[in-house]
C-alpha positions as a Markdown table, in Angstrom:
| # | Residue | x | y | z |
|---|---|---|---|---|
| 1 | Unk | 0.4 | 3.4 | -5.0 |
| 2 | Unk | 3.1 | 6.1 | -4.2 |
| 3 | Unk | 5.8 | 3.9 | -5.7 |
| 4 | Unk | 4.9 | 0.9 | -3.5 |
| 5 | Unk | 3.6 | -2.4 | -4.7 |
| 6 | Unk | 0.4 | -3.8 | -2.9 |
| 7 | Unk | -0.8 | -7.2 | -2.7 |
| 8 | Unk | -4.1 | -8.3 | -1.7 |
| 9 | Unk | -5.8 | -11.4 | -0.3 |
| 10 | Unk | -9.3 | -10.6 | 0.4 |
| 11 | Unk | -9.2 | -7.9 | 3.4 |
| 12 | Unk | -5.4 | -8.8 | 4.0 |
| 13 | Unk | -3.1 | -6.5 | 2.1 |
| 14 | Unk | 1.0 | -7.3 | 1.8 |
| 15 | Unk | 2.7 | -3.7 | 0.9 |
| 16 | Unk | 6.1 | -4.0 | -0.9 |
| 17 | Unk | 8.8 | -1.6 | -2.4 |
| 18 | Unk | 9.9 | -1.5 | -6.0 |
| 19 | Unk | 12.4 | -4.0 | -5.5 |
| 20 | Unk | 10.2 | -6.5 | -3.5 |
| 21 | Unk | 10.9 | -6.0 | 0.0 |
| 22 | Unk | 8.1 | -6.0 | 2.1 |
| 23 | Unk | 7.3 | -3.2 | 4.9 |
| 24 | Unk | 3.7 | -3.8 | 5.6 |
| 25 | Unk | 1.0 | -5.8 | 6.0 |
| 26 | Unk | -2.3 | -4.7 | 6.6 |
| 27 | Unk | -5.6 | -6.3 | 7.7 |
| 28 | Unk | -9.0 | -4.2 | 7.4 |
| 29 | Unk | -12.5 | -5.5 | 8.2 |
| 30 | Unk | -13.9 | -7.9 | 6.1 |
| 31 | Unk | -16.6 | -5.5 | 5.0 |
| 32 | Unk | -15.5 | -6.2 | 1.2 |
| 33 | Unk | -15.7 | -2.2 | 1.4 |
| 34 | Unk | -12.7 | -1.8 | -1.2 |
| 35 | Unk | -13.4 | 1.6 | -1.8 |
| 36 | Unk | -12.8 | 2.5 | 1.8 |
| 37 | Unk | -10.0 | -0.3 | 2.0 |
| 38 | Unk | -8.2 | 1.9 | -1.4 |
| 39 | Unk | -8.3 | 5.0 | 0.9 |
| 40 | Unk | -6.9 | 3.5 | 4.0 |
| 41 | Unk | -4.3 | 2.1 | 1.8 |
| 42 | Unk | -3.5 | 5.7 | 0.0 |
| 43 | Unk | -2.6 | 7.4 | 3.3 |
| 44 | Unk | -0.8 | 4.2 | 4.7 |
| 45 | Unk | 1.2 | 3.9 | 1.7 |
| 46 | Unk | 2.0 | 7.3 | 0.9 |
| 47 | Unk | 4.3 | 8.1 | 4.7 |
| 48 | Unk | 5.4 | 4.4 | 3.9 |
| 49 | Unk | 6.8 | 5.8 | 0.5 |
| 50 | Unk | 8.2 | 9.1 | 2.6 |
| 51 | Unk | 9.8 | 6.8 | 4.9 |
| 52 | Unk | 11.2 | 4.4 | 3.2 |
| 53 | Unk | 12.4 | 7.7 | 0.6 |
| 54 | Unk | 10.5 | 5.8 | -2.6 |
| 55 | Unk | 9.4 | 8.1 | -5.5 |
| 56 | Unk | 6.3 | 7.6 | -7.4 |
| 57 | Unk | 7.8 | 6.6 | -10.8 |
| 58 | Unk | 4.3 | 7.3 | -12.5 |
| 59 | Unk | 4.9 | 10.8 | -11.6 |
| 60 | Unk | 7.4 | 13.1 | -12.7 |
């Protein structure tokens, strides 16, 4: 998502950059609403991405 790499254990989510450093970790109710969770994550990871100056490779 946005370039980042995201890894998730039930409501627990690890965010890492291409290279595998890790910059985040998020925990979200455990609602098992991953739809919600995805859309948290989107916004979370894409100023992550501007921060940390990471380019979505999938886009070009």
């Amino acid at each position: 998502m946005h370039g980042l790499r995201i890894v998730q254990y039930d409501s627990f989510y690890r965010i890492f950059t291409p290279t595998g450093v890790e910059i985040g970790q998020v925990f979200l109710p455990p609602d098992r609403q991953y739809l919600k969770h995805a859309m948290a994550l989107k916004g979370i990871c894409l100023y992550l991405a501007k921060i940390w100056q990471i380019q979505d490779s999938t886009k070009r």
